[in-house]
N, C-alpha and C positions, 0 to 999 in steps of 0.2 A: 604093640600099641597100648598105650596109657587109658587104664577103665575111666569110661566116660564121668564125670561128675554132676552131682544133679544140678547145681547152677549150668553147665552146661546141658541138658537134656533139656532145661524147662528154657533154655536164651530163646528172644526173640516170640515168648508169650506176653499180650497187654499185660500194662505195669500190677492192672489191679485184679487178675483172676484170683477168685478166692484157692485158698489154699486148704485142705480139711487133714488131720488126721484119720486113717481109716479105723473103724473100730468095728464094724463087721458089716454083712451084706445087707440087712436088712435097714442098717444105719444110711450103709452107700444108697441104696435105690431110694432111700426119703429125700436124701440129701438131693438127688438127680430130681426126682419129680418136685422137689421146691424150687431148686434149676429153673426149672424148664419153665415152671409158673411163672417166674416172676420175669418171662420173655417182656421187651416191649415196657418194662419199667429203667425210666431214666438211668438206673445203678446196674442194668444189666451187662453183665459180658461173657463172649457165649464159650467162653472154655472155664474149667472148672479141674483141680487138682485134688487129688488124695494119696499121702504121702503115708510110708509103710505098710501097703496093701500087700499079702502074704500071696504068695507066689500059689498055693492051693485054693485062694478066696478066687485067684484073677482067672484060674481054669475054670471052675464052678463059676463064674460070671459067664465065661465065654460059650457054655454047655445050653441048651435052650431051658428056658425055663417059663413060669408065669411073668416073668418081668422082661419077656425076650422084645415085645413091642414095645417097652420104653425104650431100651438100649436101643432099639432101631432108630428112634431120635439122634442118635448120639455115635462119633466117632470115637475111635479109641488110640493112646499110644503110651506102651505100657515097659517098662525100664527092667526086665529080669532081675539084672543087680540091684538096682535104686530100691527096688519093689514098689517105682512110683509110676503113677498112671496119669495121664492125662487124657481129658475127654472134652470134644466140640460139640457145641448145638447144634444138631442140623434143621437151622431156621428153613421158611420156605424160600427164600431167597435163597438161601445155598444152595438146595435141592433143586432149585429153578436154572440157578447158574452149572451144575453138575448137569442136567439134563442137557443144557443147550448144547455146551460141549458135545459131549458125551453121543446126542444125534448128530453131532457134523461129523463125527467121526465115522460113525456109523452108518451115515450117508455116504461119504467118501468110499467104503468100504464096498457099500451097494453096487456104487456106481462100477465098481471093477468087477460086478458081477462075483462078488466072493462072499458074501454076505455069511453061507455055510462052513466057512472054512473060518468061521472067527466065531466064539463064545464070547460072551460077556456076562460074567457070572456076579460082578456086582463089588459091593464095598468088604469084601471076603478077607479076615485077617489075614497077614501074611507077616513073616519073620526076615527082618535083617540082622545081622547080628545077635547083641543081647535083646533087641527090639522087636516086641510084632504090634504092628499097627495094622490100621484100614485105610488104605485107599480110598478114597470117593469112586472111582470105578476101576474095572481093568477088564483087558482084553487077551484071550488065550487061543493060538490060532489052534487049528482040530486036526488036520493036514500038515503039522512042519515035519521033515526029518528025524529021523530018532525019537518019534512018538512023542512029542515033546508034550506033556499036558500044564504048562506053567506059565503064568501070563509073559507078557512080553513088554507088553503096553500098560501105564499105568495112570491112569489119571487123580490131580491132586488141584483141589479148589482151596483158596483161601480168601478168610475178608479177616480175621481178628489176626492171624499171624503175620509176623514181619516177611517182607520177599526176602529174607536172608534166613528168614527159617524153613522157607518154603523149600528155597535152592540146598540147602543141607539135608534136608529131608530127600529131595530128588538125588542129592550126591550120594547119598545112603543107599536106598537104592539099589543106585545102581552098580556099588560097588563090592559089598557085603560076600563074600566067600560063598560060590558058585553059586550067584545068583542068575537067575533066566532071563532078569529083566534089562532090555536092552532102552528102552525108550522110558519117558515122563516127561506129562504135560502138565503145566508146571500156570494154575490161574490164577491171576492174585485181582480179586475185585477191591474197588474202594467206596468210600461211603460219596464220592463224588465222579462224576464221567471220567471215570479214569479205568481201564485193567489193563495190565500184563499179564503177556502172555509168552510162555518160557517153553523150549523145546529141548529137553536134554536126552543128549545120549552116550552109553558107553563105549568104552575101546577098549579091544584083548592086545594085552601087552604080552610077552612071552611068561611073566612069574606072576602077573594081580592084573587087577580091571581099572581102568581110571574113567572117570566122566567130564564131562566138557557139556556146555551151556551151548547148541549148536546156532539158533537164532533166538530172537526174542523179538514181538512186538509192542509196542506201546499203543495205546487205542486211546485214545482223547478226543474232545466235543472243542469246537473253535468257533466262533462265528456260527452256532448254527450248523457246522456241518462235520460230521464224526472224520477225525483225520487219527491213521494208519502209521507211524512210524517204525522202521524194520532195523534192527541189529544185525549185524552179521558180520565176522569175519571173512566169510566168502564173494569172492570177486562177484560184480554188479547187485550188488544186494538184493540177491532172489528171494521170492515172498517164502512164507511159514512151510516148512516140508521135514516131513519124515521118510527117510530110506523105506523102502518097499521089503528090503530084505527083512530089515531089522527087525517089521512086525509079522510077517511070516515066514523066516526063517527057513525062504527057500529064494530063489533066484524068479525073478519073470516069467511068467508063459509068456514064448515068441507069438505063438498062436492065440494069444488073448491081448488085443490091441487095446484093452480098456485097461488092461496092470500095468501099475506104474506106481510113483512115488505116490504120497500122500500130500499135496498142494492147498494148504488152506489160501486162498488168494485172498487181498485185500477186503475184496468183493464179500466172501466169506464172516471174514471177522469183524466188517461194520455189521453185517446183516444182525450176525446174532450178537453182538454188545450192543446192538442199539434195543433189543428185544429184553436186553436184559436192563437194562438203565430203566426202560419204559417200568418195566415191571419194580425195581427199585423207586418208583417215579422223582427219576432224576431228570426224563426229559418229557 
């Protein structure tokens, strides 16, 4: 397979994130906290780029440091090869729209009574490929088979990136050379009542892993009233669901009549997009 290019790493970023030469750490974290300041000014946009960042600068970033609570602001997705890094704001709107998710999941999870048999350890780099990025969240069950300590589930919010960068990023993923992760939930907000909401997951082929887009919702505001539209290639267009297996990585308790697949119902995803639009005060 052909090394990625960095026009293709950075596709599917706003036309106008700035772009910086890296020139060292102390240069980078000025650059972020003047980022970050100028939140909420007309010329803002919340990703920001530093091109020829040394592979030894981007370990020592990632190590705790005094600057480890700005980074907490801030997503990461960093190019081995390119030696180029990209980083998101994480406005409170994002972190609002991460949370909502992020408890329906979690709730769903409750409600099977397994709440222990699932970690959420948070926006914790991880490696695809020449790539390691952060997740906005993920899920690692504590109980799968084969000791397995390695998320499964991964969740991914977006508002400045295109949904076709979001969906590559989930293709990545999920398919990167023995990766664990089987599921990505895939949320793309808009500056108007609008989200998608994307469910992907992988397939074991007998020689590589391929991913597939399994449903998608559209959430839109009509007349006043938040209306639900469902994608799906499967027969009667069943609402938002993730296999049971897929996020723990064992089969059903027969004896547990609360396990079962993961059902975001309609119900579901008006509740919390209308929670989140309010909070955008979109409605």
């Amino acid at each position: 397979m052909a090394e990625e290019t960095l026009s293709q790493f950075l596709d599917g970023l706003p036309e106008k994130t700035p772009q910086h030469q890296f020139v060292s750490l102390d240069d980078f974290y000025g650059k972020l906290i003047a980022h970050k300041d100028n939140e909420g000014k007309e010329s803002f946009t919340p990703m920001i780029i530093f091109l020829n960042m040394p592979e030894e600068r981007f370990q020592e970033m990632t190590r705790p440091s005094p600057n480890t609570e700005l980074m907490s602001h801030f997503l990461f997705a960093y190019s081995h090869p390119l030696r180029c890094i990209i980083l998101g704001y994480v406005s409170e709107i994002h972190r609002f729209i991460k949370d909502s998710f992020a408890n329906l999941i979690d709730r769903k999870i409750t409600e099977m009574g397994l709440y222990s048999e699932m970690e959420r350890p948070g926006s914790v780099a991880r490696s695809y490929g020449s790539v390691s990025k952060q997740p906005d969240a993920s899920w690692t069950p504590t109980k799968a088979r084969d000791h397995v300590v390695n998320p499964t589930l991964l969740l991914e919010i977006g508002q400045a990136r295109s949904v076709k960068r979001m969906e590559e990023d989930a293709r990545r993923w999920l398919t990167f050379v023995h990766t664990p992760i089987f599921n990505v939930v895939v949320v793309k907000a808009f500056d108007y009542p609008k989200i998608v909401v994307q469910i992907w997951g992988s397939f074991r082929m007998p020689q590589f892993r391929s991913a597939g887009k399994r449903i998608e919702a559209i959430i839109t505001r009509s007349n006043g009233e938040t209306v639900v539209e469902r994608h799906s290639s499967a027969v009667g267009n069943p609402p938002v669901t993730m296999p049971f297996e897929r996020v723990f990585l064992r089969e059903k308790n027969k004896e547990n009549p609360r396990e079962g697949d993961f059902v975001f119902t309609d119900q579901d995803l008006q509740s919390v997009v209308e929670s989140i639009w309010k909070a955008q005060r979109l409605i």
